[in-house]
C-alpha positions in Angstrom: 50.2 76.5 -29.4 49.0 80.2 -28.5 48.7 80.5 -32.6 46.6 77.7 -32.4 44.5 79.0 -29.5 44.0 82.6 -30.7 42.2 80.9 -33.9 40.4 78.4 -31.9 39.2 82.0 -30.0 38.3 83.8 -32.8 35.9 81.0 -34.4 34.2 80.8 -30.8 33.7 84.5 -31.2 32.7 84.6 -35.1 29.9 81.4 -34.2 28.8 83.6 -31.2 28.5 87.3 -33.2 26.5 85.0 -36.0 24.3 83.9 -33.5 23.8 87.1 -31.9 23.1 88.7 -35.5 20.6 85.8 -36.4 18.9 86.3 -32.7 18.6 90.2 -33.5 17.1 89.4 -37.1 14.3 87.2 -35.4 13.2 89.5 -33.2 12.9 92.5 -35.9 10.9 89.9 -38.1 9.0 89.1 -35.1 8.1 93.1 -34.1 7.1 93.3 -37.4 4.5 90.6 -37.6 3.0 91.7 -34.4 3.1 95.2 -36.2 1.0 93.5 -38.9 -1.0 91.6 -36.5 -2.2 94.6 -34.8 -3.2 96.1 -37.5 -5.3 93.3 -38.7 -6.6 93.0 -35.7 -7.9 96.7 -35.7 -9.2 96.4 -39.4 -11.1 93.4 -38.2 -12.5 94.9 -35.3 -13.9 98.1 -37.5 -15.1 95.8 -39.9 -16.9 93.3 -37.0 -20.7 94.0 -37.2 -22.2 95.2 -33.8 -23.5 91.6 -32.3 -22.1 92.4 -28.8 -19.5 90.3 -26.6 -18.7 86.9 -27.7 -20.3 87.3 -31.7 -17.6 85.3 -32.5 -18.5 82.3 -30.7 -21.8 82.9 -32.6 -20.3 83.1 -36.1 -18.4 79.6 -35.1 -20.2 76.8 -36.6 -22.1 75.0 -34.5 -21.9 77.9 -31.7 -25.4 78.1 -31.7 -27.4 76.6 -28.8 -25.4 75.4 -25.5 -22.6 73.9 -25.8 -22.5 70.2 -25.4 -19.7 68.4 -24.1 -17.6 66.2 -26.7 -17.8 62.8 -26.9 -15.2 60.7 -25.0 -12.0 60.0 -27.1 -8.4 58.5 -26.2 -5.5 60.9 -26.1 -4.7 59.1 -29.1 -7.3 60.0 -30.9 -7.3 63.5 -29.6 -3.8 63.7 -30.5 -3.8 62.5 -33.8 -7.1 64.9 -34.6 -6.6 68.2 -36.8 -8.8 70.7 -37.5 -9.9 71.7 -40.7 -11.5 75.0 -41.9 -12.6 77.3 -39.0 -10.7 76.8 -35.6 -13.3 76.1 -32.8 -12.8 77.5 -29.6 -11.7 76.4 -26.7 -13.4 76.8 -23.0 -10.1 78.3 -21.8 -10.2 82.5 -22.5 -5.9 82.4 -22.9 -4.0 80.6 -25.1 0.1 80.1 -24.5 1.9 80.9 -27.7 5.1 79.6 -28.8 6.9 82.8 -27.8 5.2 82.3 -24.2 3.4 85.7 -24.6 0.0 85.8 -23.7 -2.8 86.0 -26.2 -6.6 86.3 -26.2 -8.0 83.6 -27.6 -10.8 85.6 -29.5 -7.6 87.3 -31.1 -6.4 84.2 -32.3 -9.5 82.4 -33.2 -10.4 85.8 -35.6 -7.0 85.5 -36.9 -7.3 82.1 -38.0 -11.0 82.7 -39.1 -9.5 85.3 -41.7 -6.8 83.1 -42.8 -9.2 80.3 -44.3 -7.6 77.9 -41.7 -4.2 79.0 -42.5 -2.6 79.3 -39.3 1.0 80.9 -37.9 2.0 77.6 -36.8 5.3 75.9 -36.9 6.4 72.4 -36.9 5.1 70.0 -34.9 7.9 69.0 -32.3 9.3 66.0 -31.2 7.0 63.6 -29.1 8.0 63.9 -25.6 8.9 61.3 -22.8 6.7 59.0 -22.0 4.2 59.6 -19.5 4.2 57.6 -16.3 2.3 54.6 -15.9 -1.6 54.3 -14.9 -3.6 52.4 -12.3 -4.1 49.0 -13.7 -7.9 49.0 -15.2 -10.7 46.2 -13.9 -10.7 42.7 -14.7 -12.4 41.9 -17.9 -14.4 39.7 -18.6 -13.1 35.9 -19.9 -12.6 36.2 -23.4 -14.3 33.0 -25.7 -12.3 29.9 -24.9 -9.7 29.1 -27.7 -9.3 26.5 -30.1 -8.8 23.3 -28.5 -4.6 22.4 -28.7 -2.5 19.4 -30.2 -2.7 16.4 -27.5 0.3 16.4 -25.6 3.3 13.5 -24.9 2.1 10.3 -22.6 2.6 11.3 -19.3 4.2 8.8 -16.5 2.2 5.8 -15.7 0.5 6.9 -12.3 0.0 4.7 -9.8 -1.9 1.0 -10.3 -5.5 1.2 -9.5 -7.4 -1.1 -7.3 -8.6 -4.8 -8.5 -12.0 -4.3 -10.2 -14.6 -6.8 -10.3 -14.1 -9.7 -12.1 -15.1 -10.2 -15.1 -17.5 -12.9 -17.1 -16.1 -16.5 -17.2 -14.3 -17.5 -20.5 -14.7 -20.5 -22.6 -13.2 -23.7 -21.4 -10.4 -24.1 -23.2 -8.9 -27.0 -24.8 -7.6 -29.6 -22.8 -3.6 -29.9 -21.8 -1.0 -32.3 -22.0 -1.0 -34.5 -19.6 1.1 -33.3 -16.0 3.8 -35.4 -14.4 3.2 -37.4 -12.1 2.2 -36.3 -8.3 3.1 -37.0 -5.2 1.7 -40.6 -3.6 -1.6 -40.5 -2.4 -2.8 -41.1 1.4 -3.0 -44.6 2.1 -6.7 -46.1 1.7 -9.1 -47.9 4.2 -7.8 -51.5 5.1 -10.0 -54.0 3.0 -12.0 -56.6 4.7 -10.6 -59.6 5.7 -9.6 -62.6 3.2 -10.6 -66.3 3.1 -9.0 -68.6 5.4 -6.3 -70.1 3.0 -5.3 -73.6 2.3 -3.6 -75.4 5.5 0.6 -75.1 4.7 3.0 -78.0 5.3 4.4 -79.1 8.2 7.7 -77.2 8.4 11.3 -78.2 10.1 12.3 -78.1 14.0 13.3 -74.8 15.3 16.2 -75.3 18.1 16.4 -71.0 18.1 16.0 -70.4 21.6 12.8 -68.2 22.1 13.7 -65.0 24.2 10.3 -63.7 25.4 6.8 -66.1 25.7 3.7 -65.7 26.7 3.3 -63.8 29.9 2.8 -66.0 33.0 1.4 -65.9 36.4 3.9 -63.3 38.8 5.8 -66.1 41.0 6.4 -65.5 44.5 8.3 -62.9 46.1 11.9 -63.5 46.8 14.3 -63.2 49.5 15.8 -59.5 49.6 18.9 -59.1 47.6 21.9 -57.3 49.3 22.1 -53.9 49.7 23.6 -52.2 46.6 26.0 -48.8 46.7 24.4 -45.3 47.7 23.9 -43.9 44.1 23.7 -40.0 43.6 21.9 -37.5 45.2 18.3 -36.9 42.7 15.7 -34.5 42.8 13.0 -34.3 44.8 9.8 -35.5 43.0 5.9 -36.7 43.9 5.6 -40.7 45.0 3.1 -41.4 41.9 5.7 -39.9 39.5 8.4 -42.2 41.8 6.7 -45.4 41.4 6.0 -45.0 37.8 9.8 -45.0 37.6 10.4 -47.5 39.5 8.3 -50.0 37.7 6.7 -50.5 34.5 5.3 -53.6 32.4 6.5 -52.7 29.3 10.0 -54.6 29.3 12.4 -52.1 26.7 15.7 -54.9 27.1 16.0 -58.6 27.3 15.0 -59.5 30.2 12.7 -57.3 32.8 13.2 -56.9 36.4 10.4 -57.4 39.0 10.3 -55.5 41.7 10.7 -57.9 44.9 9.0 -55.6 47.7 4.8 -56.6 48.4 4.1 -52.7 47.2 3.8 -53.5 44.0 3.6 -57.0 43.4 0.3 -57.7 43.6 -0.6 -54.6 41.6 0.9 -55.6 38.4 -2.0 -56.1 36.7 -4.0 -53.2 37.8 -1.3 -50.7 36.5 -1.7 -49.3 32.7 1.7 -49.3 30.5 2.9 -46.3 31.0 3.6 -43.8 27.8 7.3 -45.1 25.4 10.5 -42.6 26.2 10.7 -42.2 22.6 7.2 -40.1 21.3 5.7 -41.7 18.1 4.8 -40.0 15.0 7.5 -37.5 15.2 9.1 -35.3 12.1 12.5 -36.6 11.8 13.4 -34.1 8.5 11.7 -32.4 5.7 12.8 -33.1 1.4 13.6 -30.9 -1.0 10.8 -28.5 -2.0 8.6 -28.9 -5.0 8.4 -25.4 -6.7 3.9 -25.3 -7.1 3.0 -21.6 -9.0 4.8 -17.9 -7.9 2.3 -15.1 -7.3 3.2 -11.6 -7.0 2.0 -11.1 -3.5 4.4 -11.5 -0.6 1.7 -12.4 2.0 -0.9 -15.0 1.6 -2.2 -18.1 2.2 -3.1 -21.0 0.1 -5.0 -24.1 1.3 -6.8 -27.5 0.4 -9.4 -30.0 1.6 -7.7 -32.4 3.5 -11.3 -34.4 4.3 -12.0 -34.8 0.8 -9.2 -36.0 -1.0 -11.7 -35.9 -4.4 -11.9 -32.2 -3.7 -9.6 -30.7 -5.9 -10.1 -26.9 -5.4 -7.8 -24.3 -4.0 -8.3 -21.7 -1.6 -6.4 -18.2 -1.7 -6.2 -15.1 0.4 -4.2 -12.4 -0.9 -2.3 -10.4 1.5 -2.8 -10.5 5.8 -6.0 -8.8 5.4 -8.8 -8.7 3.0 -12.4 -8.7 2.6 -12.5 -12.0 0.1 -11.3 -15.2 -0.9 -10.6 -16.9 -4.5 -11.5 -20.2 -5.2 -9.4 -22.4 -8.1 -10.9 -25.3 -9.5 -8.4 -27.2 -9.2 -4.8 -26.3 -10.2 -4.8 -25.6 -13.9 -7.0 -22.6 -13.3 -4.6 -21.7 -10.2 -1.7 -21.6 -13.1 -4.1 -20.1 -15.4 -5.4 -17.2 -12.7 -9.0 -18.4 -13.4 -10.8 -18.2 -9.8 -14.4 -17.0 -8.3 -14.7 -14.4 -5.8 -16.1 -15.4 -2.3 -16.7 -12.5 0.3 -16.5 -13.2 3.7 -18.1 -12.0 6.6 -15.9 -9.0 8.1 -12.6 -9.7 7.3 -9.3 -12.1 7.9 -6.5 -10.7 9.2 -2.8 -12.9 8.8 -1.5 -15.9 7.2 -3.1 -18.5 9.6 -6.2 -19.9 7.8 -6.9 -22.9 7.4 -10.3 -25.5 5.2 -11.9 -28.6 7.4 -14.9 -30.1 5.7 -15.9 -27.1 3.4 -15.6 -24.2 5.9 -13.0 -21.9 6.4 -11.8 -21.0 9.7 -10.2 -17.8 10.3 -9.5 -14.9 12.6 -12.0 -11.7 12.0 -9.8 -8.4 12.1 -9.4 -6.4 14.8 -10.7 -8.8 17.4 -10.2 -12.2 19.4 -12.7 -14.1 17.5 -12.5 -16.9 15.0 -14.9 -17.8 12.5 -16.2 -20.5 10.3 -17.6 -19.4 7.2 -19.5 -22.1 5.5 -18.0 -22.1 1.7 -20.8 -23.7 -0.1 -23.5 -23.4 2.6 -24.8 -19.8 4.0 -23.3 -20.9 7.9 -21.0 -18.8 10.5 -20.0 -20.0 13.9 -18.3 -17.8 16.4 -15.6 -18.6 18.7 -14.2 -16.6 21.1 -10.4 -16.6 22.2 -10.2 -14.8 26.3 -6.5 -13.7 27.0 -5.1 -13.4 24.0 -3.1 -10.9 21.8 -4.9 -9.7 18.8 -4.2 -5.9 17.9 -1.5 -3.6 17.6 2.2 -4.7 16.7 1.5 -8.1 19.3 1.7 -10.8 16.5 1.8 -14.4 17.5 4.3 -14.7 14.2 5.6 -11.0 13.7 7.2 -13.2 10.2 4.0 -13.0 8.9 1.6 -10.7 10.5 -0.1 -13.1 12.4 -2.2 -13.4 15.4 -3.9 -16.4 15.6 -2.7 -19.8 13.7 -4.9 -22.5 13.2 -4.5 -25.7 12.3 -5.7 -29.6 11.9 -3.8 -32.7 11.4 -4.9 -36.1 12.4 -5.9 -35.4 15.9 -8.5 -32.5 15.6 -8.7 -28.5 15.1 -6.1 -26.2 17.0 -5.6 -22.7 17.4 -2.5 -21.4 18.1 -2.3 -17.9 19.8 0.0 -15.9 22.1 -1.5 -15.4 25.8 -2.0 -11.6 26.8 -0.5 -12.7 30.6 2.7 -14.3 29.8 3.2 -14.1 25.7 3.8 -17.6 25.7 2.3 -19.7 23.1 -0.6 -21.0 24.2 -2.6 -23.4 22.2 -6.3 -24.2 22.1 -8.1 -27.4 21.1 -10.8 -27.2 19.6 -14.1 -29.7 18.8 -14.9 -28.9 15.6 -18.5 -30.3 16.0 -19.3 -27.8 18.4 -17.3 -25.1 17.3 -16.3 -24.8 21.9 -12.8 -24.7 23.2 -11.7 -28.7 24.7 -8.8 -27.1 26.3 -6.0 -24.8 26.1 -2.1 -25.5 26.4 0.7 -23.8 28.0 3.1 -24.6 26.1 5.9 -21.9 27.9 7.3 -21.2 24.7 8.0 -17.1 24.2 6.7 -16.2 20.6 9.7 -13.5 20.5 11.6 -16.5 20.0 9.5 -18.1 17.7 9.5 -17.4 13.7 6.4 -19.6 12.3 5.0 -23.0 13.7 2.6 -25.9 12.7 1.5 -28.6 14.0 1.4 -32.5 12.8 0.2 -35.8 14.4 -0.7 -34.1 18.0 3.3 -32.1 17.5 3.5 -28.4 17.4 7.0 -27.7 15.5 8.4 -24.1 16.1 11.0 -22.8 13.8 13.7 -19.7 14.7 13.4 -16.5 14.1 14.9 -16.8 10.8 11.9 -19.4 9.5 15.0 -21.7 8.6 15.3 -24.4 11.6 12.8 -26.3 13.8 14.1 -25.4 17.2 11.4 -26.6 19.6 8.7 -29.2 19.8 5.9 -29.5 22.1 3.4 -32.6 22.3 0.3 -31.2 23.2 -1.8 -34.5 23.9 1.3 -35.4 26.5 1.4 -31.5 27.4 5.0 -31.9 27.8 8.4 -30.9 25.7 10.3 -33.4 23.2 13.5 -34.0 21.2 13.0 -32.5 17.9 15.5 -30.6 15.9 15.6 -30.3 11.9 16.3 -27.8 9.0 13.5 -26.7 7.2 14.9 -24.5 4.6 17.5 -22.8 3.0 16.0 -19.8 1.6 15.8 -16.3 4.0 13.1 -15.3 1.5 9.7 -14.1 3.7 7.8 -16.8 4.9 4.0 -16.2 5.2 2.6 -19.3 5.7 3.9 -22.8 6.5 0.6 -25.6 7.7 0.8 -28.9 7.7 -1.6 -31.0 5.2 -3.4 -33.9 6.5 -4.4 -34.3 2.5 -1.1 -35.4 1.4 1.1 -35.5 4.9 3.2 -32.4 3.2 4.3 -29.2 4.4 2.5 -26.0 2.5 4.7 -22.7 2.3 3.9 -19.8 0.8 7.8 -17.7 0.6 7.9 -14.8 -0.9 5.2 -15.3 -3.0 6.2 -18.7 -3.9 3.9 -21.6 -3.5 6.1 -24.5 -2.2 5.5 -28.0 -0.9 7.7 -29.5 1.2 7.7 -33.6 1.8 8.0 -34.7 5.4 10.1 -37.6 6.4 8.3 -39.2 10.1 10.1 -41.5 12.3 7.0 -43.7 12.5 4.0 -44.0 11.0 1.4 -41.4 12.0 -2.3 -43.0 12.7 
């Protein structure tokens, strides 16, 4: 180990002696250029011709004159720049040599001047670090625009634009098969009356004993019965509504009871019938429904002309509120989405439109107002609806967006509506002559409890809140509540619209954006 180290020791001292023997030899060869130097530069003073200070600058090419100042360049271009033949001065009097003496520059720029361009200069060195970064320069100005790139992929689809107008009609086309057979049609006018006929035989003796004859003359009162058992305790009621009770001429059994007092006796005749416990015309069920056409739309309303049976167009509104209606000509172009475009005035708002004798009656948006808009004639009537709901989340039917619901069966033009007192459903009747209000109807009923309604033969029908089951039904000519209870549907799909037809005595649906007819089944026949 110490051998080791002495000989590591004595190379650190031999590289240090060379060193010092190679620094010593530079500065002797150095001592003796500036030796040389000096005396070059005392020759070359001698030899100088008497031209004063600064001659030099005026021996310099293109010394002459004053000086200008160079032309802008990059450092780049400044660096990479060398000078050829004579070596121009500077504006600095000192240059730093390499030996970090200082030296007149006149010295140097005669020295180089007598070398031909020669100069004592060494290498050039290695470039140095890089400098720091400069401010960032101004914005220039936009460059030409570029070639024009490859078109891109097929984006999404974006979002479906409104309906535009519709366009030209098309050529008829040809003519279909023939369609299956509808539904019966309403039963026609009685024809006059017939020819007496021809007299008939002489038929057989009856012995059937005959239960009720003609009516004959009221007999005389007779003695008073005995007294019969206290019956229950009853309510209270009016005496007109008590004597109507009491007696009546229509007989319902066998055999009728006359009343034995001298009240009313002798006032048989003067009294009316009074009204049958069991109300005529009444919806006992509803068929199976008949499938029409789908639609995408999940609101609307489709109607028909029940007054003119021979009128075979179709109505549509699209959605609870628009600006227009489409007509069909009949239902081949309602399958084949072939319609005209009818603007209204303002526009409807719900699922509760309804066509009488080629005008449409409906409610105008945003106010308690119904119309009728002439379809084929330029007309509008006005009608105004005091008390009721018509704005804001107060639907009539909340089902269907609906405010006012109007209707006509076989005893006029309603308008169904909830009243802004009670919400109850009240119901107006209307003259459709004179476009006026007849009356309006209390009918008690809270539309929170009610899902849709229509109304048939003088009947308004309610269904749930669920659109599946008729749960109430009022007669509005008797003003008074009856027994009436049937399923309507199945289906929990939406139901927009449901209106009765006096054109074929069917029920018209719109669910979901299905068309639907529905047959009705009465439990007598409905004049």
């Amino acid at each position: 180990m110490e051998a080791a180290g002495g000989r590591a020791l004595r190379c650190l001292l031999a590289v240090v002696g060379l060193l010092s023997a190679l620094s010593a030899a530079g500065t002797l060869f150095l001592l003796a250029q500036w030796r040389e130097l000096g005396a070059a530069l005392r020759e070359l003073e001698a030899a100088r011709p008497a031209v004063g200070n600064g001659s030099l600058r005026d021996l310099l090419p293109g010394a002459a004159g004053p000086r200008q100042a160079p032309p802008a360049r990059s450092k780049r271009s400044r660096g990479g720049e060398r000078v050829r033949g004579h070596v121009r001065a500077e504006n600095d009097e000192m240059l730093m040599m390499m030996t970090y003496s200082m030296v007149p520059v006149r010295v140097m720029v005669d020295l180089c001047n007598s070398t031909k361009g020669i100069c004592l200069t060494g290498p050039p060195g290695p470039p140095g670090p890089p400098g720091l970064d400069g401010l960032p320069g101004y914005n220039g100005s936009d460059g030409v625009p570029g070639i024009p790139g490859q078109k891109g992929e097929q984006g999404i689809n974006g979002k479906r634009g409104k309906t535009g107008v519709p366009g030209p009609k098309g050529d008829q086309g040809q003519k279909g098969e023939p369609g299956e057979m509808g539904l019966p049609g309403k039963d026609g006018m009685p024809g006059g009356k017939g020819a007496r006929g021809a007299k008939g035989e002489k038929g057989d003796a009856n012995n059937d004993v005959i239960l009720e004859g003609a009516k004959g003359e009221p007999g005389p009162p007779g003695p008073p019965g005995p007294p019969g058992p206290p019956g229950p305790a009853g309510k209270r009621k009016g005496k007109t509504q008590l004597q109507e009770n009491i007696y009546s001429s229509k007989c319902t059994g066998e055999t009728c009871t006359v009343p034995n007092d001298d009240t009313l006796a002798g006032k048989a005749e003067d009294r009316t019938p009074g009204p049958s416990k069991k109300p005529e015309c009444v919806i006992t069920s509803v068929g199976s429904p008949i499938h029409f056409v789908h639609v995408q739309q999940t609101f609307g309303t489709w109607m028909r002309e029940p007054a003119n049976i021979s009128d075979e167009r179709i109505w549509l509104t699209v959605h609870f509120s628009g600006s227009f209606i489409k007509e069909y000509e009949n239902s081949n172009a309602l399958l084949n989405d072939s319609y005209r475009i009818i603007k209204i005035t303002g526009f409807f708002h719900g699922c509760g439109h309804v066509v009488q004798n080629n005008h449409l009656y409906y409610q105008k948006g945003g106010t308690n107002v119904i119309l009728k808009l002439g379809l084929d004639k330029a007309s509008l009537g006005t009608l105004l609806i005091e008390k009721a709901l018509y704005h804001g989340r107060n639907y009539l039917f909340s089902n269907s967006k609906t405010y006012f619901n109007i209707a006509v069966d076989e005893k006029g033009l309603w308008v169904m509506y909830a009243s802004s007192t009670d919400e109850n459903i009240i119901v107006a009747h209307v003259d459709e002559e004179t476009f006026s209000v007849i009356r309006h109807i209390n009918t008690t009923y809270p539309k929170s409890k009610a899902g849709n309604a229509f109304i048939a033969c003088g009947i308004m029908y309610v269904t749930d809140t669920k659109d599946m089951t008729v749960s109430f039904a009022f007669d509005l000519l008797k003003e008074k509540q009856i027994d009436a209870r049937f399923e309507l549907r199945s289906s929990q799909s939406v139901l927009a619209m449901l209106s009765y037809s006096l054109r074929d005595k069917n029920l018209y649906t719109w669910e979901n954006g299905s068309l639907m007819i529905y047959p009705v089944h009465f439990g007598s026949e409905c004049i």
